[in-house]
MDAnalysis code that builds the backbone (N, CA, C; Angstrom):
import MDAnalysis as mda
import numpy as np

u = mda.Universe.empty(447, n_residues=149, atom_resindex=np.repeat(np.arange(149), 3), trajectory=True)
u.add_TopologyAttr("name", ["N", "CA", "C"] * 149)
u.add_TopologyAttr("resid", np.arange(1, 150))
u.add_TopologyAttr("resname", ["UNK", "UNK", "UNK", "UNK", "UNK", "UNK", "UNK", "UNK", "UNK", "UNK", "UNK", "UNK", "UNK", "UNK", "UNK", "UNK", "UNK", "UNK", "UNK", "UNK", "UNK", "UNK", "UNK", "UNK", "UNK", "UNK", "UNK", "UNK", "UNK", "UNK", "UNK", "UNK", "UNK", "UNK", "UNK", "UNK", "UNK", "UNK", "UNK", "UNK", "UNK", "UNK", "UNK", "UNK", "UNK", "UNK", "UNK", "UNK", "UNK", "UNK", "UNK", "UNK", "UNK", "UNK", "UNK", "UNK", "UNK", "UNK", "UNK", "UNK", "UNK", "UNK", "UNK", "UNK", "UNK", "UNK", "UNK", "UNK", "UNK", "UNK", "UNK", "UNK", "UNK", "UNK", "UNK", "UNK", "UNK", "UNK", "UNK", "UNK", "UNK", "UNK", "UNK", "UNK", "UNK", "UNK", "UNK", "UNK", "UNK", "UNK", "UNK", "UNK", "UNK", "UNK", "UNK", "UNK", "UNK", "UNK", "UNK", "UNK", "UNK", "UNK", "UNK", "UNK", "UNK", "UNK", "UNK", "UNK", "UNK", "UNK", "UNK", "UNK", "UNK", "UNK", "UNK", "UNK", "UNK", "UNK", "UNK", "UNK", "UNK", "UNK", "UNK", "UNK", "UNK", "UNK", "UNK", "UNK", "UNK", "UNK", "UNK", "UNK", "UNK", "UNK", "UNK", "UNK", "UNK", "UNK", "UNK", "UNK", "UNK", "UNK", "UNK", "UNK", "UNK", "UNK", "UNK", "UNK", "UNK"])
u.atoms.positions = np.array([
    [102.841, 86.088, 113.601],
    [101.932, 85.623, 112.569],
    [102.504, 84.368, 111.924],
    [101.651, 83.972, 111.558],
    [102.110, 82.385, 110.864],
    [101.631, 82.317, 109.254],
    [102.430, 81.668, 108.390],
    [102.197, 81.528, 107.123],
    [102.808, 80.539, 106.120],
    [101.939, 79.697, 105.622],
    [102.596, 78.531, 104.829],
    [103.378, 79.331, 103.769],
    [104.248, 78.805, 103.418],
    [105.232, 79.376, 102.284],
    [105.544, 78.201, 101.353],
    [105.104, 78.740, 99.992],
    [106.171, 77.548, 98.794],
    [106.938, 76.526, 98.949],
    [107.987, 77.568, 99.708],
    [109.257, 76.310, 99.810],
    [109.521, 75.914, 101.120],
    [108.779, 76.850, 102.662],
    [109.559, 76.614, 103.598],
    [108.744, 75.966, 104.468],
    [107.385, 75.535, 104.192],
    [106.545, 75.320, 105.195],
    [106.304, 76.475, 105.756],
    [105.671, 75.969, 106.597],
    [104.933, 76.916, 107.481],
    [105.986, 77.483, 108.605],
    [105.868, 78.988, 108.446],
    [106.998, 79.261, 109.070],
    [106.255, 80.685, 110.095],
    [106.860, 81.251, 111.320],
    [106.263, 82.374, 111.696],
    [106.786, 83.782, 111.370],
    [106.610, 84.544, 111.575],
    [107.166, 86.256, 110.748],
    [106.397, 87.346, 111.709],
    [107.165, 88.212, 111.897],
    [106.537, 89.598, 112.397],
    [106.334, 90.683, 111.108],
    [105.352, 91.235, 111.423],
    [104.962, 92.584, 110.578],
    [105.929, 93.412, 109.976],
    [107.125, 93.585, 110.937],
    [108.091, 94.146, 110.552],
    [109.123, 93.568, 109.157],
    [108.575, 92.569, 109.277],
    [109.322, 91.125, 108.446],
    [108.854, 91.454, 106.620],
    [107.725, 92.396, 106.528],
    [107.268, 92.411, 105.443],
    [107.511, 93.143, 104.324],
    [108.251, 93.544, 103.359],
    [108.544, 93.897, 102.442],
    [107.305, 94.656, 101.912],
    [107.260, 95.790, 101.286],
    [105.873, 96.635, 101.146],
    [106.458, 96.862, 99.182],
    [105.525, 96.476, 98.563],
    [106.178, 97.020, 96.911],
    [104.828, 97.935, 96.581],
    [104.845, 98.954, 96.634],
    [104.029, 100.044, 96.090],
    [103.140, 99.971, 94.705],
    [103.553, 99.280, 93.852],
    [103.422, 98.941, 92.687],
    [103.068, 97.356, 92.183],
    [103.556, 96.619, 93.537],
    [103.964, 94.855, 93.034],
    [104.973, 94.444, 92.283],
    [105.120, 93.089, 91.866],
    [105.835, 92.914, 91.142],
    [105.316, 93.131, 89.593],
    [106.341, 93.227, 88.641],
    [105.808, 93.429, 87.013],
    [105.136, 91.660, 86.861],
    [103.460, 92.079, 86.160],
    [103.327, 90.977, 86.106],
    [102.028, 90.583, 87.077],
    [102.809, 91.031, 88.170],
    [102.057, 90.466, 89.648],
    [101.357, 91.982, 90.292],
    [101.127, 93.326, 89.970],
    [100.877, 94.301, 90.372],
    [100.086, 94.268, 91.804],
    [99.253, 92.923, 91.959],
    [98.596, 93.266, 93.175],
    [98.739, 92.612, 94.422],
    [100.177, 91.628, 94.069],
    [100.803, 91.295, 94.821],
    [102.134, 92.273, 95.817],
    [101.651, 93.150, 96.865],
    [102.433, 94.755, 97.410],
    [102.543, 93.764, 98.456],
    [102.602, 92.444, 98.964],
    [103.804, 92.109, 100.317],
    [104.198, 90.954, 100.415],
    [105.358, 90.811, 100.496],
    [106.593, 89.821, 100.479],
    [107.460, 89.587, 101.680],
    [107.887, 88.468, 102.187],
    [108.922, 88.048, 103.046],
    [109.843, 87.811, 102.107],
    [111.566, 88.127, 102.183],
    [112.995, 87.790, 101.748],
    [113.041, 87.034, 102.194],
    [112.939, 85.608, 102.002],
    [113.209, 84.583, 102.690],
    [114.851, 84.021, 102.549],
    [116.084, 83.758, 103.102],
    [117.036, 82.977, 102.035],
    [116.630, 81.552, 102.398],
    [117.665, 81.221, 101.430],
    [117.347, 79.134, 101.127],
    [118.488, 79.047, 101.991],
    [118.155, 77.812, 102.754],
    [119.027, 77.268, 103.626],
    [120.599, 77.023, 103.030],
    [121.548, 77.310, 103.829],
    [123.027, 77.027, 103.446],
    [123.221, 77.362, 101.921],
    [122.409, 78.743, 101.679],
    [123.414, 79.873, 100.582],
    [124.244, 80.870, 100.767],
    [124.395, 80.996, 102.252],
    [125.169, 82.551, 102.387],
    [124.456, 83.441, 102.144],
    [123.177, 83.496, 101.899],
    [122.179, 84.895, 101.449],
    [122.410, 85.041, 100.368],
    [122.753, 83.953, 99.536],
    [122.680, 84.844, 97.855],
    [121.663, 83.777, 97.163],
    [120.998, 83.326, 97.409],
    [119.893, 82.387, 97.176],
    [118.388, 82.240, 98.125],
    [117.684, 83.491, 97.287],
    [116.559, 83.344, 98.208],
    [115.469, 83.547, 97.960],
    [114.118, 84.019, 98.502],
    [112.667, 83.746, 97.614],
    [112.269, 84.929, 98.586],
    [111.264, 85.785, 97.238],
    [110.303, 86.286, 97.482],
    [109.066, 85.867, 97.994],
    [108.706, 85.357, 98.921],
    [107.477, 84.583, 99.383],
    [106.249, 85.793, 99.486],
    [105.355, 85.508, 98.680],
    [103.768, 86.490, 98.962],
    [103.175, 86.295, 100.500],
    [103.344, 87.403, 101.396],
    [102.139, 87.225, 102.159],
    [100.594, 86.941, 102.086],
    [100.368, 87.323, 100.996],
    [98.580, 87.088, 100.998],
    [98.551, 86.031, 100.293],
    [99.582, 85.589, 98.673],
    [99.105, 84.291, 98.325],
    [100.222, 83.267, 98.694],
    [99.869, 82.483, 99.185],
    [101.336, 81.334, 99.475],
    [101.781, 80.480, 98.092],
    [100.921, 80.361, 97.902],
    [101.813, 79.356, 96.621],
    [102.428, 80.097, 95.582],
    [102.706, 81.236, 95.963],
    [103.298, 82.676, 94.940],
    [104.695, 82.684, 95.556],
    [105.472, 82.777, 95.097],
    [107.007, 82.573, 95.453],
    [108.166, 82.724, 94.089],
    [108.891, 83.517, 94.330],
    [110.349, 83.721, 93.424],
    [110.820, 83.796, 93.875],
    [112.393, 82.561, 93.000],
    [113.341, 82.846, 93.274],
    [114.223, 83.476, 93.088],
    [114.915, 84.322, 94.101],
    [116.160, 85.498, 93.870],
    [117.934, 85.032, 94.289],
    [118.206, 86.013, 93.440],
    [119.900, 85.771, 94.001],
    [120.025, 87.190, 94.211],
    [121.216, 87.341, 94.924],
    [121.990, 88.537, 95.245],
    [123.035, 88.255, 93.983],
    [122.634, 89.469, 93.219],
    [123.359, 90.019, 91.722],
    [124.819, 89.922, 91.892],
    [125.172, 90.508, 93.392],
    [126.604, 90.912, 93.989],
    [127.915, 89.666, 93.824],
    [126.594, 88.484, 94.178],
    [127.530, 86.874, 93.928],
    [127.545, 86.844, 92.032],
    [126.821, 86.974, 91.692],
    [127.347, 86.770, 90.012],
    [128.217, 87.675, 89.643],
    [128.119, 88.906, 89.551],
    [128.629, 89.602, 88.866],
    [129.252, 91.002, 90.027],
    [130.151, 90.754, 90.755],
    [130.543, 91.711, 91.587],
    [130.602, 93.111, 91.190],
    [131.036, 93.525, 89.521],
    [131.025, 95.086, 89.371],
    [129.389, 95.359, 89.040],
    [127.919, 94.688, 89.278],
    [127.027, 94.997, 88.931],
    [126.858, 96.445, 89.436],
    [126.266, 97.183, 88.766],
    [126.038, 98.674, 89.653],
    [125.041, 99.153, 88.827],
    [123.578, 98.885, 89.630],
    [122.464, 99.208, 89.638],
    [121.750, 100.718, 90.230],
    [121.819, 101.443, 88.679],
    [121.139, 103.612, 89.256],
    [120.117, 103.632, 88.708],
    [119.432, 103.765, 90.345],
    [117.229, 104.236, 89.741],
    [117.449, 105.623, 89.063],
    [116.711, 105.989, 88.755],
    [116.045, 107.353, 88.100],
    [116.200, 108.499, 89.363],
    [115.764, 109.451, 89.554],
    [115.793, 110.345, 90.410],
    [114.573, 110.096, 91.166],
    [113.428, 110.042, 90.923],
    [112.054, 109.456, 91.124],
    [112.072, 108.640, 91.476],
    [112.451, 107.427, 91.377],
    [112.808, 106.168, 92.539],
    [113.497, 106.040, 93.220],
    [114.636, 107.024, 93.184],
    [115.173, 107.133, 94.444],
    [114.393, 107.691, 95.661],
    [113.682, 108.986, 94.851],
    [112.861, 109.525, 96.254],
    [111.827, 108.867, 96.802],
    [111.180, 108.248, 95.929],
    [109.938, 106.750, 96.192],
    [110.634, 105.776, 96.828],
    [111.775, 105.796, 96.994],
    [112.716, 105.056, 98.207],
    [113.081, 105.353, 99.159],
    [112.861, 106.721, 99.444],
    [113.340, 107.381, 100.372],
    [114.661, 107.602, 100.851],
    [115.871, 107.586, 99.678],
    [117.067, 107.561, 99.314],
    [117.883, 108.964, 98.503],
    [119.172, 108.659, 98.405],
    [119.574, 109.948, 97.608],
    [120.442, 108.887, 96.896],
    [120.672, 108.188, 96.887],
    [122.097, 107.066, 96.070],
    [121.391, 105.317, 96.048],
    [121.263, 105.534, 94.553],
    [121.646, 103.159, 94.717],
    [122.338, 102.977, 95.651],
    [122.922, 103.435, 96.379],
    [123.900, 102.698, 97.106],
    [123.112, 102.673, 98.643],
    [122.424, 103.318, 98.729],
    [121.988, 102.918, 99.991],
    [120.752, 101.497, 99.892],
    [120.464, 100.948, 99.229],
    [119.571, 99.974, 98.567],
    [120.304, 98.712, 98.713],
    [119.442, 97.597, 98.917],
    [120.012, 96.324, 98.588],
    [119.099, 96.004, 97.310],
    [119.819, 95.440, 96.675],
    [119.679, 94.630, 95.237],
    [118.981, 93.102, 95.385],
    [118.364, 92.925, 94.464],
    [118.138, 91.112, 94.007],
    [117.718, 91.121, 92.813],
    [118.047, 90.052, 92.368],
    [117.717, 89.534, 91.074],
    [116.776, 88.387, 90.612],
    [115.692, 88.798, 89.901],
    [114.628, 87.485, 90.045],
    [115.373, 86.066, 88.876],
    [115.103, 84.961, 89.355],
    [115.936, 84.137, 88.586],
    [115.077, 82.790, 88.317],
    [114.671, 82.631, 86.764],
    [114.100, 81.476, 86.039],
    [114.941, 79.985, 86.254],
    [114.378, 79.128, 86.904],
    [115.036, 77.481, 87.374],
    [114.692, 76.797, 86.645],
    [115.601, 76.464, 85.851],
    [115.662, 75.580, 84.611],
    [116.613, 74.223, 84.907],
    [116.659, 73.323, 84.204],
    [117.174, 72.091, 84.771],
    [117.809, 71.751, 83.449],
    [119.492, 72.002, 83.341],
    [120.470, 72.085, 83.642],
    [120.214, 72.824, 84.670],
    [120.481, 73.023, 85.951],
    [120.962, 74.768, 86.481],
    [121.364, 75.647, 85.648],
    [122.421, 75.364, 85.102],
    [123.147, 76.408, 84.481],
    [122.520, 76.925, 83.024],
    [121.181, 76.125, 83.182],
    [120.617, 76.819, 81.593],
    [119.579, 77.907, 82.685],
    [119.560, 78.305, 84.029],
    [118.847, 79.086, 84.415],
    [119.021, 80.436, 83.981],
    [118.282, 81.348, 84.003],
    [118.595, 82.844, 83.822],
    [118.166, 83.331, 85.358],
    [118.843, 84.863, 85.570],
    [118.805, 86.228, 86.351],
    [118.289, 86.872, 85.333],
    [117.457, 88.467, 86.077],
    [117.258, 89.228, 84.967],
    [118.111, 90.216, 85.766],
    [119.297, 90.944, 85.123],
    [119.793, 92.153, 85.714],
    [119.131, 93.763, 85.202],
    [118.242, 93.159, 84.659],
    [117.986, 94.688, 84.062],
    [116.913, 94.964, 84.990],
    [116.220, 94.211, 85.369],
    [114.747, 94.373, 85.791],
    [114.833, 93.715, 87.761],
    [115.872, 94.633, 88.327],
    [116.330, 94.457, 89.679],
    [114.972, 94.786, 90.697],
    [115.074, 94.122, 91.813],
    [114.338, 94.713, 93.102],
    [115.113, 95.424, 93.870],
    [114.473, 96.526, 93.982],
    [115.709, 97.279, 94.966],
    [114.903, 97.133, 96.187],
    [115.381, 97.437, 97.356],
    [115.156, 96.994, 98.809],
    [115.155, 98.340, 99.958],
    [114.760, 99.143, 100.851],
    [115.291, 99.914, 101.376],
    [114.821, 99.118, 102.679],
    [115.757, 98.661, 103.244],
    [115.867, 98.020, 104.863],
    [115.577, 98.480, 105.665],
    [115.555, 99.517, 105.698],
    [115.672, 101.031, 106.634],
    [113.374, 100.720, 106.848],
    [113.261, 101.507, 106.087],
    [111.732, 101.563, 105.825],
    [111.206, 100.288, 104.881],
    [111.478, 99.051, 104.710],
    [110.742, 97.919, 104.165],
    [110.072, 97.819, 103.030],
    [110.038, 98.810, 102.368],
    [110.061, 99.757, 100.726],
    [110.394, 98.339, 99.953],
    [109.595, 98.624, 99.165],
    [111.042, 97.704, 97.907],
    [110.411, 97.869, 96.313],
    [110.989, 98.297, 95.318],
    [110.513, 98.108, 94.335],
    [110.735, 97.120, 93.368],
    [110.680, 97.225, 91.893],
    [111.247, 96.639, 90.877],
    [110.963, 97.166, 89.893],
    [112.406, 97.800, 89.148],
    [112.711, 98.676, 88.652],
    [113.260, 98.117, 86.803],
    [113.012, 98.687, 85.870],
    [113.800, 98.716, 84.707],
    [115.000, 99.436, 84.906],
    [116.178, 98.980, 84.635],
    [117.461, 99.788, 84.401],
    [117.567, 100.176, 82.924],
    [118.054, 101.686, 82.969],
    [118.256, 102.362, 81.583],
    [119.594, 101.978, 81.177],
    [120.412, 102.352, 82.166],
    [121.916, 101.671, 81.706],
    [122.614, 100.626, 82.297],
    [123.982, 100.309, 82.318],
    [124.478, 99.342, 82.558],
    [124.808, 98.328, 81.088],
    [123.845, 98.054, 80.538],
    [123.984, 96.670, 79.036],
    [123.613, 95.639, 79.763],
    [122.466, 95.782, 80.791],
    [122.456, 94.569, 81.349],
    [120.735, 93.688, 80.718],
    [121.048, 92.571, 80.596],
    [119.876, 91.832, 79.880],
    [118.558, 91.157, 80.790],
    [117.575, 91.189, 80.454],
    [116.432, 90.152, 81.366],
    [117.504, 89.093, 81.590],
    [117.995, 88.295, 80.401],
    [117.755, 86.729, 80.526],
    [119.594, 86.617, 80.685],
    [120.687, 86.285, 81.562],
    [121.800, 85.939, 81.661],
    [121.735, 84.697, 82.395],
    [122.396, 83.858, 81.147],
    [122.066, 82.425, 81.782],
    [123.161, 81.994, 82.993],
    [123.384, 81.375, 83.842],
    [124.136, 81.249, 85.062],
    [125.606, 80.765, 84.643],
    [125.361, 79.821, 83.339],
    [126.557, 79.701, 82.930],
    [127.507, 81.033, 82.183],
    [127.010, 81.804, 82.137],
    [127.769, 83.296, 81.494],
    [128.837, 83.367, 83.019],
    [128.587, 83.091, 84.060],
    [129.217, 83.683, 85.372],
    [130.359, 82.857, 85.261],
    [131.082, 82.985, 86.191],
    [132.192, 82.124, 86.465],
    [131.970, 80.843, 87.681],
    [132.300, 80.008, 86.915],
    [132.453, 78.810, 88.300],
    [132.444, 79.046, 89.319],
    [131.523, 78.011, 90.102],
    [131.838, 77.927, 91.092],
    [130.989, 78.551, 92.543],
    [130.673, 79.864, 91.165],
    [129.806, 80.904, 92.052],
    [128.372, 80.467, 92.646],
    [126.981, 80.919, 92.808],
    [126.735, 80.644, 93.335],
    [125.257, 80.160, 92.404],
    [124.573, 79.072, 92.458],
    [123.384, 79.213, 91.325],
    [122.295, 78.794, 91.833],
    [120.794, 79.156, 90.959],
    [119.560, 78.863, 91.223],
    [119.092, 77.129, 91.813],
])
């Protein structure tokens, strides 16, 4: 299948390729399918949610793991099983992230994660109860060097 995308042009994708969100994104509820796209020469920690049905719909994500390595993101019991999981840990993480110009005046939201199940193409986006983690952590809170919007 073929599909213009935001940032990448027109690019091709298999079915399998599609990210399924049960719910959508907050915000976006009736937006339920997405390609993970990453951005060229990030290492995978810089990458976009691209909409299958609308193209000019696109967020950008980081992998939480490059900012803040002890992040440790626990669904509820109920989203785990709506994941088809028994542990966060079987999940990949992302973080949706506001591009602001400084860069470094950008924000991540860590509270309000996408979790991922690879396995079955699942993915939600979830409120976290704990952790102390905020919507808005601006890129400069991280340490140098690392990796940014």
């Amino acid at each position: 299948m073929e599909l213009t995308t935001k940032y990448f042009g027109q690019i091709a994708y298999e079915a399998g390729d599609v990210l399924y969100f049960k719910d959508g994104l907050f915000g976006f509820e009736e937006e339920t399918q997405f390609l993970l796209l990453p951005f060229a020469d990030s290492n995978g920690t810089l990458l976009c949610f691209q909409s299958v049905t609308t193209p000019g719909l696109a967020f950008v994500a980081m992998n939480p793991f490059s900012l803040k390595q002890n992040y440790a993101p626990r669904l509820r019991p109920a989203e785990l099983k709506a994941m088809g999981v028994t542990q966060s840990e079987e999940l990949s993480f992302y973080v949706l992230c506001v591009v602001r110009q400084p860069v470094s005046e950008s924000t991540v939201n860590l509270k309000c994660p996408v979790a991922v199940n690879e396995d079955t193409g699942t993915a939600m986006q979830t409120i976290l109860e704990d952790g102390g983690y905020e919507m808005r952590h601006r890129l400069s809170e991280f340490q140098e060097g690392q990796s940014s919007c």
